[in-house]
C-alpha positions as CSV (number, residue, x, y, z in Angstrom):
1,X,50.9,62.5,149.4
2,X,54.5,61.6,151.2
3,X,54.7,58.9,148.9
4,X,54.6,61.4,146.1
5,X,56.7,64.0,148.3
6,X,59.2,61.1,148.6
7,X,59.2,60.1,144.9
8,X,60.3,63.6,143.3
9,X,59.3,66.8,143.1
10,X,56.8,66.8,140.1
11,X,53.5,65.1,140.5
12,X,51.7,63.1,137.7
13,X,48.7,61.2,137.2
14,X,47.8,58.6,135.0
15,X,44.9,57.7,132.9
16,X,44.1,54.9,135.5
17,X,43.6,57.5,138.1
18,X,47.2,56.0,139.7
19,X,49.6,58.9,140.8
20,X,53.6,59.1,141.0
21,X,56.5,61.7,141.2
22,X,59.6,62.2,139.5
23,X,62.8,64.2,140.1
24,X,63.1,65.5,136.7
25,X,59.8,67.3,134.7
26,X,59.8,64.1,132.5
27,X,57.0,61.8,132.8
28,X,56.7,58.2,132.7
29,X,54.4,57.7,129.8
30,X,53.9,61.0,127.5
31,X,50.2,60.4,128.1
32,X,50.4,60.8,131.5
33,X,49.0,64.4,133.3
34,X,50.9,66.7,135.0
35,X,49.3,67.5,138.4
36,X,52.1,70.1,140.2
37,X,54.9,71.1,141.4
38,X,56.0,69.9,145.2
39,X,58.9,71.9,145.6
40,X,60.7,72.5,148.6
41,X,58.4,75.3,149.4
42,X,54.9,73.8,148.9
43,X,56.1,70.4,151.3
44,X,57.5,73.0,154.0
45,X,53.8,74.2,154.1
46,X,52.2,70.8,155.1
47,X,54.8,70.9,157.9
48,X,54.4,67.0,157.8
49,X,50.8,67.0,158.1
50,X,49.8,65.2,155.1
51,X,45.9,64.4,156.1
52,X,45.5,68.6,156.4
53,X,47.0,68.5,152.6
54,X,44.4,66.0,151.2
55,X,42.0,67.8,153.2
56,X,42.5,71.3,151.5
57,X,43.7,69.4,147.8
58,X,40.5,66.8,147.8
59,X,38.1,69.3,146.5
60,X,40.0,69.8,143.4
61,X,40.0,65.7,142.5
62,X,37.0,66.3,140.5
63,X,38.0,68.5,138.3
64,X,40.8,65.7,137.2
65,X,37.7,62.9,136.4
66,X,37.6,64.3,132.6
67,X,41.3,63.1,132.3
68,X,40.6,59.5,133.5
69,X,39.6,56.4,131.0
70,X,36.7,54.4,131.8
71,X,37.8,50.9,132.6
């Protein structure tokens, strides 16, 4: 997640189950799924502590498994 935080502010994923940000709300490939918004405020409340983010945000992965081809 501070790979993403680091990237931009808007969080995608893409059909290979690969994820990336981007500064602007524009993704990469039109196909690709928008995951959220990482602004200023939503980083602030890791406080840096990335592993408690995927912690809390890991139970919702599932629910992005319908998006995903099958390679």
């Amino acid at each position: 997640m501070s790979t993403l935080a680091a990237q931009g502010r808007y969080w995608w994923m893409r059909r290979d189950g690969t994820f990336y940000g981007t500064t602007e709300y524009q993704p990469t490939n039109p196909a690709d799924f928008y995951l959220l918004d990482a602004s200023p405020e939503w980083i602030a409340q890791w406080e840096g502590d990335w592993p408690k983010a995927v912690e809390v945000m890991t139970p919702l992965f599932p629910r992005l498994d319908p998006y995903r081809e099958e390679f």
